[in-house]
N, C-alpha and C positions, 0 to 999 in steps of 0.2 A: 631398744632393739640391739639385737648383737651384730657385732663386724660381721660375720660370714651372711645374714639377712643385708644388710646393709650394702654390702657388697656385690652379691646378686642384684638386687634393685638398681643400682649402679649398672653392672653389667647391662643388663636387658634395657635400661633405657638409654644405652650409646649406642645400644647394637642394632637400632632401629632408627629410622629416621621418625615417623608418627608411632607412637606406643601405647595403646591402652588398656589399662588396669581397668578389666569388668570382671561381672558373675558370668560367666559364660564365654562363647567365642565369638567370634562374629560369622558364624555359620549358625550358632543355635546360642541367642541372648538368653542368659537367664534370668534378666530383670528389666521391667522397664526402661530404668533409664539409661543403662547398659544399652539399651535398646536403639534409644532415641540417638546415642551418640555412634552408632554403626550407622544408623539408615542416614544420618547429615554424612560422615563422613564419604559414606559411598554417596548419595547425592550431588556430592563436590566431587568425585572420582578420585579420590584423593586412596592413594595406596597405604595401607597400614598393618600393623599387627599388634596382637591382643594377647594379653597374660591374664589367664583364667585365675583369679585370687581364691575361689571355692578348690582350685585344687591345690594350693599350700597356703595356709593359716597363717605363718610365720608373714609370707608375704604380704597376706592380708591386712594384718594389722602393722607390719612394719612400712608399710607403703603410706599410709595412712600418719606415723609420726613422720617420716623422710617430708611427707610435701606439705606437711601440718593444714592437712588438708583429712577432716574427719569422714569421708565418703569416699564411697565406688559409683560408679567409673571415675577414675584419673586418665588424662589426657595428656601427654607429653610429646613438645614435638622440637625436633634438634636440640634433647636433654632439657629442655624448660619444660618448664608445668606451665601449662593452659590454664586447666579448669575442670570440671566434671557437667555433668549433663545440663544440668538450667546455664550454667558460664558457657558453652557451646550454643543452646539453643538462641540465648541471648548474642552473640557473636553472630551467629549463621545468619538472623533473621535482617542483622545490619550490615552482612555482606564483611564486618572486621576479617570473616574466620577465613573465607575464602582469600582474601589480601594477606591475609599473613602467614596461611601456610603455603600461598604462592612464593611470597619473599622468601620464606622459612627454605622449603623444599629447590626454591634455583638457583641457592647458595652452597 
C-alpha cells in the first residue's frame, strides 16, 4: 500500500471515535454482513460512522493489509481494530461488545 493510502486510513480512523469500513453506508448496506454490523451497532445506540470502501478501491484493499485483516466490514473503535462481522456478532451476543465500547467511548 502506498503512504498517501496509508495515510488516509490513518486519518479517518482517528477522526472518528467507532469507524466502519463496509460496502455501503449505514443508511443503505451493501452486504450482508456490512449489514449485521450497522443493525448491532445501532441496537447498542452506539453512534458511529462508515467509510463506504466500494467508493475507493485503493481504500479497499489497503484497509485490508493495514489491519491484516482479509474482510469487509472492519470495525474500529478508539483507533483499535475490533473485528468484522462474525467477531462483532460473537461479542454482542456475550454482551463483551457492549462493555467495551462503553469503556472505549467514556474515555
Amino acid at each position: 500500500m502506498d503512504s498517501d493510502t496509508r495515510s488516509k486510513i490513518e486519518v479517518l480512523i482517528n477522526s472518528h471515535p467507532v469507524l466502519v469500513f463496509m460496502k455501503g453506508t449505514k443508511l443503505m448496506p451493501q452486504c450482508g454482513f456490512s449489514n449485521n454490523v450497522v443493525q448491532i451497532l445501532n441496537a447498542l445506540g452506539i453512534s458511529f460512522e462508515t467509510f463506504d470502501v466500494l467508493s475507493d478501491m485503493e481504500v479497499r484493499q489497503g484497509i485490508k493489509e493495514f489491519s491484516n485483516w482479509p474482510t469487509i466490514p472492519q470495525v474500529y473503535v478508539k483507533g483499535e481494530f475490533i473485528g468484522g462481522s462474525d467477531i462483532l456478532i460473537e461479542m454482542y451476543n456475550s454482551g463483551e461488545l457492549k462493555e467495551k465500547l462503553e469503556i472505549a467511548l467514556a474515555s
